[in-house]
C-alpha angles and dihedrals in degrees: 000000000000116000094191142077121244111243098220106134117104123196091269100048085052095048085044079064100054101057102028080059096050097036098069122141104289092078088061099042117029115017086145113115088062079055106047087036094060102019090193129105100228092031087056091055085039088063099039083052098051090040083059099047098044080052091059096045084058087043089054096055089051085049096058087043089051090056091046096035095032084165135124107264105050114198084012090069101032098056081045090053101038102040117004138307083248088065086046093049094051085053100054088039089067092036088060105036101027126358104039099035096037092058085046095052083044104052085045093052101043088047081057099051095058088044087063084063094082104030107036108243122187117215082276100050084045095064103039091055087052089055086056098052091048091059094039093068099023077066096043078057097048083051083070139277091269092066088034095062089038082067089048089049098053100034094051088045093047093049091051091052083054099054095043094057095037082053093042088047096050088052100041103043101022098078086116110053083044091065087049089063114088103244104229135153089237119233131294117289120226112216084229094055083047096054099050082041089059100039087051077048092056090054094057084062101062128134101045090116098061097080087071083071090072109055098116093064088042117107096227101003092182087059107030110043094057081040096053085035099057094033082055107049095047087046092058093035074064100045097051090042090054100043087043087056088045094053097049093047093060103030134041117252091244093056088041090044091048095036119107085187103041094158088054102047091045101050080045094061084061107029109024126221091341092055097062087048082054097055081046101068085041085062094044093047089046103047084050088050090051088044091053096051101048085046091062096038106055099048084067095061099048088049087054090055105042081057094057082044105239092114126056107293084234086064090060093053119117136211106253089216103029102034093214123131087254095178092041085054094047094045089052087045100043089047091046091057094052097058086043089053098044091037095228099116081097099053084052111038096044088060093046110039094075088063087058081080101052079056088054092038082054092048090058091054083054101063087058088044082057103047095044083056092056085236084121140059108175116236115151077031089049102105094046107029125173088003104072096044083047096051088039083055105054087044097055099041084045090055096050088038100047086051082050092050088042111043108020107167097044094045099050083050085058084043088049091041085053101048086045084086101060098080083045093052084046098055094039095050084040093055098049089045089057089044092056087046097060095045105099 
């Protein structure tokens, strides 16, 4: 059996990655607390701009990790090498039961959901579909991660070429419609308002940091994950600007701030009928692409553990043809259906994904534990050290702090859902200790 990886991603099926993960489907429907937070024109692209920006500087410190770190498992490694395998652990412990399933059981379901549109599904029929989804990649990525990163290709092409023409056509042919909205200045924006605009605006962001899972299948890692990471936040920086611009020229900031299908009403406002089925195939063609994607980045994760043997040894087994981490993949696949099927992926995701920011505050600090160390030398840091790492810091730590502040009682049961993993991370490196103590 082979014991290695195939090197098969180029620099444009990573950064393929990279976008088709971040563009899902909320950028299309609901871009509407930005826009209720800072109720101005130029105040609504502002924040869409910053939230980029502060994006790349976190995509920059996983750059420079990537260089130093260039193994299957991403975060997964760089939080094992920097701190300890017991932080890495915790990590891959929410991926598997909570962050990384749970994104997977909601994109299906809410592809699903706009498939329904045209034929029709009940609740039942929903999930079900759902269900199906999350197989139909999960077995494009046991094909291989060749044919895996095809589909990215062409889905996260596919998607670009949408937003460009949705964006050309409001502009062009919705003169009209422009000279309806009443043209205003907007009301004054309170720095406070802007801050919690930008931070809704990072969420909307997630997901840049999974491409770093797949180094191991990836031709010149050190060179073409901070490549992909950097070409793909700037792409969809561009993409939000742009649809944001495209909203607000067609539709006043009240509608946009009030709308739970911006895309559609929009395209409405041009096209008519025809225009919101449209949005709704771009949906459809974008969830699949972040699904995809996702499909072919956790399983990584779980095979770079279970070599380090803190998964299941199973979960480290490779296709002999296809040299993909086939029961990693099926037991992604199996648990994200559950949570699609019982509908609890969204008790437990919305208490845990805030804690996803306390692991990219600590990866920050990492980068100055490093370079105290004399480990690293920055290079795509190089122009803007210690600055970047330090801004990419307070982002991250505000994010988890103000959910704390927010939302107490929810966020110290994710906290409690994390560290529930310690005692699991003790008796499992106990028990291989104890194994490798009784091999002769």
């Amino acid at each position: 059996m082979s014991t290695e990886l195939r090197r098969s991603m180029g620099l444009t099926a990573a950064t393929s990655m990279v976008v088709g993960i971040i563009v899902g489907a909320s950028i299309f429907v609901q871009p509407s607390e930005v826009t209720r937070l800072v109720p101005n024109r130029s105040g609504v692209i502002l924040a869409w701009l910053v939230s980029g920006v502060l994006t790349l500087c976190a995509a920059l410190v996983c750059a420079e990790l990537a260089r130093l770190f260039p193994d299957t498992g991403g975060v997964y490694v760089f939080l094992k090498h920097i701190y300890s395998p017991a932080l890495g652990f915790l990590w891959g412990w929410t991926m598997f039961f909570v962050m990384h399933a749970g994104i997977l059981a909601a994109i299906a379901v809410v592809l699903a959901r706009y498939l329904g549109y045209f034929f029709g599904f009940g609740d039942t029929g929903i999930r079900l579909l759902a269900m199906a989804a999350i197989l139909l990649v999960s077995f494009v990525q046991y094909l291989g991660v060749k044919p895996g990163s095809a589909v990215q290709v062409i889905l996260t092409a596919a998607k670009i070429c949408a937003v460009a023409l949705l964006c050309a056509l409001i502009f062009t042919l919705g003169k009209a419609a422009h000279q309806d909205v009443i043209a205003s200045a907007g009301q004054p924006v309170h720095w406070a308002s802007f801050g919690l605009a930008v931070a809704a605006g990072l969420f909307a962001f997630g997901g840049w940091h999974m491409v770093s899972y797949s180094a191991g299948e990836t031709r010149n890692p050190e060179r073409t994950i901070p490549r992909a990471l950097i070409f793909g936040v700037l792409i969809v920086t561009g993409c939000y600007t742009l649809l944001n611009a495209a909203y607000l020229y067609v539709m006043p900031l009240g509608s946009v701030a009030a709308s739970t299908r911006v895309a559609a009403e929009a395209m409405e406002r041009v096209l008519g009928p025809v225009g919101g089925k449209a949005v709704t195939v771009v949906i459809i063609v974008s969830a699949l692409g972040s699904l995809n994607g996702i499909a072919l980045a956790g399983p990584r994760v779980y095979y770079a553990m279970a070599q380090d043997r803190l998964a299941f040894r199973w979960m480290a087994a490779l296709h002999p043809k296809r040299q993909t981490p086939y029961l990693a993949i099926a037991a992604q696949a199996v648990w994200s259906c559950v949570l699609a099927a019982t509908n609890s992926y969204r008790a437990l995701f919305s208490r845990v994904i805030y804690t996803e920011w306390l692991f990219f505050a600590l990866l920050a600090v990492g980068v100055f534990l490093l370079h105290r160390r004399g480990q690293y030398k920055p290079k795509f840091l190089a122009f803007a050290y210690p600055l970047v790492p330090a801004i990419s810091f307070v982002t991250s730590a505000a994010i988890a702090i103000n959910q704390i502040w927010a939302a107490p009682r929810d966020s110290f049961i994710g906290l409690g859902l994390l560290l529930m993993g310690l005692p699991v991370y003790f008796f499992w490196a106990r028990h291989n200790t104890s194994k490798r103590t009784a091999t002769p």
